[in-house]
C-alpha atoms as one frame of an Amber mdcrd trajectory, in Angstrom:
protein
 117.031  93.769 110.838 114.150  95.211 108.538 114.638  95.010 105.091 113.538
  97.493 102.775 111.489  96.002  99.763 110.483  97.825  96.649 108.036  96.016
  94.620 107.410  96.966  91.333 103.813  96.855  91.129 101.297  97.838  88.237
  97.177  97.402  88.153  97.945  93.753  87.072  97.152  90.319  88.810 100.746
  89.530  88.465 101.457  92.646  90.680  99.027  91.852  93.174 100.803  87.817
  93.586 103.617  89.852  94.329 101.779  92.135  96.967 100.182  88.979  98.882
 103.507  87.088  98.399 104.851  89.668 100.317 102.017  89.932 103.059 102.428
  86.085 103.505 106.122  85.516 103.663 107.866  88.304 105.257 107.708  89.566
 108.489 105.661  92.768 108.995 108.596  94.775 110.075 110.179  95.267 106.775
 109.379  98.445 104.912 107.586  98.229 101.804 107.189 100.435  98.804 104.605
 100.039  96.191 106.563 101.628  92.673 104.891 102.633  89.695 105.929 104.345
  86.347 103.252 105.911  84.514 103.685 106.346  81.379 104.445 109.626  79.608
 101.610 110.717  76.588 102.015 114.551  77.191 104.704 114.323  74.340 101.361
 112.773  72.263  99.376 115.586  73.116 101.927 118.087  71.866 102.544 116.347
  68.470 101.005 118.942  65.598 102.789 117.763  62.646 101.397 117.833  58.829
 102.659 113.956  58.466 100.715 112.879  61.066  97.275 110.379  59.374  93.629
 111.908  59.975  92.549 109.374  61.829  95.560 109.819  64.496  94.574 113.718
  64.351  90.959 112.412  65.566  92.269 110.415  68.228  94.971 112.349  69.914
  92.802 113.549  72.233  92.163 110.707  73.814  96.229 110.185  73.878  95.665
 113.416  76.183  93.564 111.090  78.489  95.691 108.403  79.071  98.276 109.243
  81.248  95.428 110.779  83.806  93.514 107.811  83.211  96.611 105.360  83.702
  97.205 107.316  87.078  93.486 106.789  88.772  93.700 103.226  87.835  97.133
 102.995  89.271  96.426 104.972  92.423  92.845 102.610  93.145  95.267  99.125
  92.801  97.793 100.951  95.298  95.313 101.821  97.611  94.043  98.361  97.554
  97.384  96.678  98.029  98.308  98.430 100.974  95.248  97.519 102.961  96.091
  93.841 101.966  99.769  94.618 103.538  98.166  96.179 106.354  95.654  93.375
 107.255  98.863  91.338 106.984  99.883  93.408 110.038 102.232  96.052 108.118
 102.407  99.115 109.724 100.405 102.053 107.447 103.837 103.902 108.076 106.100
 101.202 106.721 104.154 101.310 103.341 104.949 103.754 100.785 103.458 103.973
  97.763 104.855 106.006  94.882 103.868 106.741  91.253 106.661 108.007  88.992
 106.417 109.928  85.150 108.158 107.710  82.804 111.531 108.705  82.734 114.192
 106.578  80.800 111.996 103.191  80.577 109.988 101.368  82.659 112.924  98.753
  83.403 115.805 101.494  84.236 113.046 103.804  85.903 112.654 100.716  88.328
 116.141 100.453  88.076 117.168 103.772  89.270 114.348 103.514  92.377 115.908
 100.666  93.398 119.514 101.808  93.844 117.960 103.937  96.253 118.828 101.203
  99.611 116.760  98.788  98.616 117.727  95.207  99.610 115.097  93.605  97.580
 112.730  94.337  94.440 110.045  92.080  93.652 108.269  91.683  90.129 105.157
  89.764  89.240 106.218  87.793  86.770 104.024  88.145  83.498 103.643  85.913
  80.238 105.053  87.005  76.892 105.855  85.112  74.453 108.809  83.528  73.489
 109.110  85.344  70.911 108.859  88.957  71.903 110.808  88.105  75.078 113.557
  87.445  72.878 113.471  90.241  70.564 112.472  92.719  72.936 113.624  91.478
  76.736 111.192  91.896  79.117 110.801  94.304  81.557 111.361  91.649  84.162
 115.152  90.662  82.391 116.107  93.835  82.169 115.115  94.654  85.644 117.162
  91.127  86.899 119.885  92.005  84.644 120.540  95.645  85.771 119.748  95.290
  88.863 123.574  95.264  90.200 123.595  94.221  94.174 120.197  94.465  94.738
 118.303  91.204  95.235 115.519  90.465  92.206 112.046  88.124  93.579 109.981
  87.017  90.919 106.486  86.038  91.497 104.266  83.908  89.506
């Protein structure tokens, strides 16, 4: 029975392990979906308050940019990792590939897709430090953790 696989990908290297895990280890009849959250500046944009510093004033503009910016870059790695899914003889139709406005969080964003039917989401796992992993979780924790009865893949 196909399997329907959400992996949680960003323009990172640690994204693309997880795309050519995928091409190399499962069968090409399970359906795939590429899942992105971009994140959400327009609330940047909109900020005119007299507390904010000059030199934030002089750069909010480029704020503006961001999220368009963020988009392209995400939408030219997407691209890319489907043809590597499709030269590993996925079917175009059996790739999605879907880019979602920041919501709640990155984590619960992926969270919420994945409560969706997906038997399995896959992360690229990426190094933080000790530190800030503690402090902070990482998206990857919190994605494990919340995850309820859906199956969490790391790759490294």
């Amino acid at each position: 029975m196909a399997k329907k696989i959400l992996i949680a990908f960003d323009d990172s290297e640690n994204a693309m392990r997880a795309v050519s895990y995928i091409a190399e280890t499962f069968s090409p009849n399970h359906t795939v979906t590429l899942f992105s959250v971009v994140p959400d500046t327009q609330s940047m944009c909109e900020m005119n308050s007299p507390e904010l510093t000059p030199y934030f004033r002089t750069q909010q503009n480029a704020f503006c940019t961001l999220e368009d910016q963020k988009r392209l870059l995400l939408q030219d790695a997407m691209k890319k990792a489907k043809e590597h899914l499709v030269d590993a003889g996925f079917a175009e139709e059996r790739i999605q590939l879907r880019l979602e406005k920041r919501q709640k969080g990155i984590a619960r964003d992926i969270i919420a897709e994945a409560a969706k039917g997906y038997d399995l989401v896959v992360l690229g796992k990426k190094g933080v430090s000790g530190v800030k992993d503690f402090l902070l979780g990482s998206t990857s924790q919190k994605v494990l953790y919340g995850a309820g009865d859906v199956s969490v893949l790391f790759v490294g």
